[in-house]
PLY file of the C-alpha trace (Angstrom):
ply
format ascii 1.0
element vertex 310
property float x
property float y
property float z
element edge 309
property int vertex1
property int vertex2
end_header
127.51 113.58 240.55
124.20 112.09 241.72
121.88 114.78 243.20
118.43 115.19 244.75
116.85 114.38 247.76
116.76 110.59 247.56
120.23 110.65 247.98
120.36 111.71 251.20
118.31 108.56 252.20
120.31 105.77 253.98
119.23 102.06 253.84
117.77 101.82 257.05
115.27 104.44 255.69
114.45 102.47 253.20
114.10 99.33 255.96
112.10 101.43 258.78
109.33 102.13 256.16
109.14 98.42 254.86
108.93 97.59 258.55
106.59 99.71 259.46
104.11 98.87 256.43
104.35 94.71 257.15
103.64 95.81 261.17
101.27 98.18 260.54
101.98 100.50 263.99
104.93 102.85 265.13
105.10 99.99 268.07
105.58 96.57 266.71
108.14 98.37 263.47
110.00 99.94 266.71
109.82 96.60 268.69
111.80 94.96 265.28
113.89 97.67 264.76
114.98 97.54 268.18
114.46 101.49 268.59
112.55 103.12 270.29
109.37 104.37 268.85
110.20 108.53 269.10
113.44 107.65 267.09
111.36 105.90 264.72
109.04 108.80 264.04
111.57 111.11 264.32
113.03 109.27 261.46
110.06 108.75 259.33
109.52 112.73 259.61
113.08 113.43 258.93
112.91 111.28 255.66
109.24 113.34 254.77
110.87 116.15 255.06
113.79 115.59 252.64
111.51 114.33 249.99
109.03 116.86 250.72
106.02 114.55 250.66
103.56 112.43 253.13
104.86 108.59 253.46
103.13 107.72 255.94
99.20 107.95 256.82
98.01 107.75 260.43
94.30 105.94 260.90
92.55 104.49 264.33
93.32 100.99 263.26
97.65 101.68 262.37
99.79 103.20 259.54
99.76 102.57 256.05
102.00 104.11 253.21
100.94 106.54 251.11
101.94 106.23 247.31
105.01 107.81 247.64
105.90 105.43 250.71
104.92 102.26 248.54
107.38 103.77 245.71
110.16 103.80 248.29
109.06 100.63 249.85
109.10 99.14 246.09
112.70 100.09 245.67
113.84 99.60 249.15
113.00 95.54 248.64
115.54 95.76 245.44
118.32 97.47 247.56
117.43 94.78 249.69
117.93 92.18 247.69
121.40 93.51 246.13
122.64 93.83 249.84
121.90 90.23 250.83
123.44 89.32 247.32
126.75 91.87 247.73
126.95 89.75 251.29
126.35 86.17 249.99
129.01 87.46 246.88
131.72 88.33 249.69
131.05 84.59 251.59
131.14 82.74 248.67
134.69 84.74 247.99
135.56 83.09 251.21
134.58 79.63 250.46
131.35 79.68 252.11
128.49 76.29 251.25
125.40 78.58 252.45
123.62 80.54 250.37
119.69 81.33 249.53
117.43 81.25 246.80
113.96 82.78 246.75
112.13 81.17 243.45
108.74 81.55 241.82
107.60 78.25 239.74
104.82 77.52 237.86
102.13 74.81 238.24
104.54 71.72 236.45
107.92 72.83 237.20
108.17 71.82 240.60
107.69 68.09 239.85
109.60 67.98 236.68
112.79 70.49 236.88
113.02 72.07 240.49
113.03 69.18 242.85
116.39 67.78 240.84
118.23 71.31 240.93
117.74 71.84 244.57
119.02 67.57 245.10
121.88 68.59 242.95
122.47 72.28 244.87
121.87 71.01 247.89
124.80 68.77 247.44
127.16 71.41 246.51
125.96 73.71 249.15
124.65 71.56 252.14
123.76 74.66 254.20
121.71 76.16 251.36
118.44 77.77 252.18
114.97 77.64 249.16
112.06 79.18 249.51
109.87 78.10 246.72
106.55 80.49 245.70
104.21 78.75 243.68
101.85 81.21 241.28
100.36 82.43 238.52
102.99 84.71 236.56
101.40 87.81 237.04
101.46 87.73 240.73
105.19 86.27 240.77
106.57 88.66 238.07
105.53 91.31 241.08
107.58 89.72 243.46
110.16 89.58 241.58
110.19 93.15 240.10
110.35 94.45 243.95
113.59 92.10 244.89
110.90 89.55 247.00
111.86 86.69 244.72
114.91 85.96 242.74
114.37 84.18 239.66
111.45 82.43 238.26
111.01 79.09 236.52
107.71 77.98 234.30
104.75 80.29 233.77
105.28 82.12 230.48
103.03 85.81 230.23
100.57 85.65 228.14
101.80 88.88 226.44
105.10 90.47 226.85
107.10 90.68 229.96
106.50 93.50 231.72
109.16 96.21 232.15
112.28 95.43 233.65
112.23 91.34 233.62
113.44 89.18 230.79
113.18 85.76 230.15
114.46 82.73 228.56
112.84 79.22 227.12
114.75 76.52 228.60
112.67 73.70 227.14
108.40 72.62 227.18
106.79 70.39 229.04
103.62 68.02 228.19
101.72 67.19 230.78
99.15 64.63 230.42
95.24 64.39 230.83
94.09 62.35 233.33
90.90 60.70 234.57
90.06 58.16 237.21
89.71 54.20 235.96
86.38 54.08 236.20
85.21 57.86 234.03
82.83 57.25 231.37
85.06 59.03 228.68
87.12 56.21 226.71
89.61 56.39 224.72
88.31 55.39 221.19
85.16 58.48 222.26
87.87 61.45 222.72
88.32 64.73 220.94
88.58 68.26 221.16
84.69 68.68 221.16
84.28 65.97 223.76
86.63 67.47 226.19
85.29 70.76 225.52
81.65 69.73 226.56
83.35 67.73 229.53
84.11 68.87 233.13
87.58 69.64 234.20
89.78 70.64 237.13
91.02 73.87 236.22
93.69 76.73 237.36
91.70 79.75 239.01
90.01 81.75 236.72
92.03 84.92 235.17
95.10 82.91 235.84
97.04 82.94 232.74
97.32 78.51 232.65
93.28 78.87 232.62
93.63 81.50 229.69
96.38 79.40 228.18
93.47 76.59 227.75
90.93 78.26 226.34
93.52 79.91 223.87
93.93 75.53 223.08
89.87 75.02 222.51
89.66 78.31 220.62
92.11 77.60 218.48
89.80 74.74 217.18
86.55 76.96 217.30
85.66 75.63 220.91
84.92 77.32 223.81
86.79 76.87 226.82
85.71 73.34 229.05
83.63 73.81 232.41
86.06 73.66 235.34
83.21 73.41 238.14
86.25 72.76 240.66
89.42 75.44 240.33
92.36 74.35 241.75
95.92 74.95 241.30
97.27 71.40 239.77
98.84 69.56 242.87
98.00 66.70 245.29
94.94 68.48 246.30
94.00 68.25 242.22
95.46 64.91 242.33
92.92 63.69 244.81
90.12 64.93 243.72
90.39 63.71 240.16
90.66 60.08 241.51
87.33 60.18 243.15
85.07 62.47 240.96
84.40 62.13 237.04
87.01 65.23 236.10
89.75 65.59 234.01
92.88 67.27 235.22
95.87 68.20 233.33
98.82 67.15 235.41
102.65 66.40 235.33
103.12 63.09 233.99
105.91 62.63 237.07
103.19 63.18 239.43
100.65 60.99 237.88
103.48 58.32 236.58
102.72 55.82 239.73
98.48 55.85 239.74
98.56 54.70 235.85
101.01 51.92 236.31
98.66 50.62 239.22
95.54 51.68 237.23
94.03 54.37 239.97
94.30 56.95 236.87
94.32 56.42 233.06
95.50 59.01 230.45
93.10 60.29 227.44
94.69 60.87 224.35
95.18 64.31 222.70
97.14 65.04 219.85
101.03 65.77 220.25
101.59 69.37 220.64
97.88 69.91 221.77
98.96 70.80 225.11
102.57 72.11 225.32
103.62 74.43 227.52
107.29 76.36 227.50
109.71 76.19 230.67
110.46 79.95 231.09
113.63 81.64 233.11
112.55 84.85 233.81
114.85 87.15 236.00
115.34 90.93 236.82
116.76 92.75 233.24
118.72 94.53 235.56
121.48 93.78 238.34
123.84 91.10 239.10
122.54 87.83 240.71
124.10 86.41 243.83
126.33 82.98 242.73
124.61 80.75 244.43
121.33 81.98 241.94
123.97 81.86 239.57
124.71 78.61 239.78
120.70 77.41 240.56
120.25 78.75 236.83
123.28 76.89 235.37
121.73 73.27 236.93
118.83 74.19 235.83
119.54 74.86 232.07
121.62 71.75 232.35
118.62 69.29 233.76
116.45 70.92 231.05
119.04 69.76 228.29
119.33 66.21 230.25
115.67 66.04 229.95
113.75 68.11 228.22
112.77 64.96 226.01
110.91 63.71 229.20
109.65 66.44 230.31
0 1
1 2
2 3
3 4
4 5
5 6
6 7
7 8
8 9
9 10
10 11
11 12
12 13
13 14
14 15
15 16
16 17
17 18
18 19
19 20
20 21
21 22
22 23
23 24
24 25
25 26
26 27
27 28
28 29
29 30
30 31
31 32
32 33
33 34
34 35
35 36
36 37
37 38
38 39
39 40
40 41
41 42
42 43
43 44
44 45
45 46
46 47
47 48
48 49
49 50
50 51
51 52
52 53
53 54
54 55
55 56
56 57
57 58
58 59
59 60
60 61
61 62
62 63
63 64
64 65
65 66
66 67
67 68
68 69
69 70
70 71
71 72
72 73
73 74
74 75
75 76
76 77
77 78
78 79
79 80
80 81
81 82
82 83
83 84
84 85
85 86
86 87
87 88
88 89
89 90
90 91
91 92
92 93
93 94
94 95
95 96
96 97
97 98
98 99
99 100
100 101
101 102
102 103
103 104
104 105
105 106
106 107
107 108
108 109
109 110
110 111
111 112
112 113
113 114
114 115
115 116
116 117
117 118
118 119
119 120
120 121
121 122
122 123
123 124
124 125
125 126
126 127
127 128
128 129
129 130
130 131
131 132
132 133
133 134
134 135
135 136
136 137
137 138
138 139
139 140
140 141
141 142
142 143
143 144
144 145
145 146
146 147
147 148
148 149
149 150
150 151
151 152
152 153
153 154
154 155
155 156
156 157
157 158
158 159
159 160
160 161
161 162
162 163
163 164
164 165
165 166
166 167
167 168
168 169
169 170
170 171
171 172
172 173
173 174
174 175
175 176
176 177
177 178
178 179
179 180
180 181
181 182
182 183
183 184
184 185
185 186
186 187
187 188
188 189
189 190
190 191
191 192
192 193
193 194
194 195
195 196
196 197
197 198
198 199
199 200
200 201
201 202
202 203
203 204
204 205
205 206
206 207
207 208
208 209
209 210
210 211
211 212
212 213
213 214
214 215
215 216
216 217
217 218
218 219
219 220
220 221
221 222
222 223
223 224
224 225
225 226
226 227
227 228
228 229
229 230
230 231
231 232
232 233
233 234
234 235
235 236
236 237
237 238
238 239
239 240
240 241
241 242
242 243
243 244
244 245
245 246
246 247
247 248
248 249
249 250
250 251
251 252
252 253
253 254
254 255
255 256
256 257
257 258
258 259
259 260
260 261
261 262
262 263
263 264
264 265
265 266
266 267
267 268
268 269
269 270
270 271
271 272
272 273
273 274
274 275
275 276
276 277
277 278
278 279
279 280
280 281
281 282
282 283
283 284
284 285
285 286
286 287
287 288
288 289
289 290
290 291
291 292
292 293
293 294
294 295
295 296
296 297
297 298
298 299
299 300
300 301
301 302
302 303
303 304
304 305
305 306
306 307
307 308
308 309
């Protein structure tokens, strides 16, 4: 039999304090709650004094959480997320074409993979509700170890997975270099060394995408290329490489249109120069709603459809 004083806790503890630490005051988590403030702290010092231990901190500008707070927070988003999954389970029982999805993607993924599993979802489920996060993996692995997101799709760690998420490679994806028509580089004058010496529209540095570069030029005894303008590779990076004498590594779906009217040209590199892996990383632990369920089953099946184009 399960024992101990976090067993005594009841989910809306667990909701009062993640509340109160996204409000910041007794007032505004009270006003959402719709309780009154006394019953709120008369909560919050019932639950401190079950555990035995300070969850909350009281300063002149609000509350915060203490450590053990943000532990229960942490866990509190999980139960969270099981509840909303338990409910969407029980609709879907019923017949029910709603549904939501929370999902982290990388900097590629969207314009290659995602966009044609939510079309095809969408269809199935015309009440369906996404909510796309777009990030490095270290910051979405976060969410999704707290229950924030459910699944993600494209960055790969540059190490192991940290504790309590595995992951899958569903297929890699080449994106292409690309420079504006008029760039001095040309094609018969490119190599390694050349792009190494030439300026670039990067990821942010410490991301793992701008690691996962210089990990390319170091493995041919280069350092990494000079990214004077850091930007996460989009229509913002899109623009800018058409009007300044860059080089951006972008989705070949989003570039596809400027080189057949000749705004953008490609340089060449050699074929598995730049390769990166499309990688499903969930929770290791749990049981995903169906309709994330069925999101990963479309998008397995678009990777197999084209994972030669990708």
């Amino acid at each position: 039999m399960l024992q101990g004083p976090v067993f005594q806790l009841e989910f809306k503890h667990f909701r009062q304090l993640a509340v109160l630490a996204e409000e910041g005051s007794i007032r505004a988590a009270s006003r959402r709650l719709r309780i009154s403030q006394p019953a709120l702290s008369r909560s919050i010092r019932s639950i401190e004094g079950k555990l035995q231990v300070k969850l909350v901190e009281r300063g002149p500008h609000g509350v915060t959480l203490t450590r053990y707070g943000e532990i229960l927070r942490s866990y509190g988003r999980i139960i969270d997320a099981n509840v909303r999954f338990a409910s969407e389970e029980i609709e879907d029982q019923r017949g029910s074409k709603s549904g939501s999805i929370r999902m982290g993607i990388g900097p590629y993924e969207g314009f290659t993979i995602v966009h044609l599993a939510i079309e095809r979802m969408r269809e199935r489920r015309p009440d369906l509700e996404v909510t796309i996060f777009e990030g490095d993996f270290d910051a979405l692995a976060e969410r999704l170890l707290v229950g924030q997101i459910d699944l993600i799709l494209g960055p790969t760690p540059m190490d192991e997975s940290p504790p309590g998420l595995t992951g899958q490679i569903l297929a890699h994806t080449r994106p292409v270099l690309v420079v504006r028509s008029g760039h001095p580089l040309t094609a018969d004058k490119v190599d390694m060394k050349t792009l190494a010496k030439s300026n670039w529209i990067l990821s942010v540095e410490g991301t793992n995408a701008r690691k996962w570069i210089g990990e390319v030029f170091g493995r041919h005894g280069l350092p990494p290329p000079n990214g004077p303008i850091s930007a996460y590779p989009s229509m913002t990076a899109l623009a800018m490489v058409k009007k300044m004498d860059l080089i951006a590594l972008l989705p070949r779906q989003l570039v596809e249109r400027d080189i057949n009217e000749g705004v953008l040209r490609t340089l060449p590199t050699g074929d598995e120069e730049f390769v990166l892996p499309v990688r499903l990383t969930t929770r290791e632990f749990g049981v995903l709603s169906p309709v994330n369920r069925q999101m990963i089953a479309e998008l397995k099946q678009i990777c197999r459809e084209i994972g030669d184009q990708l």
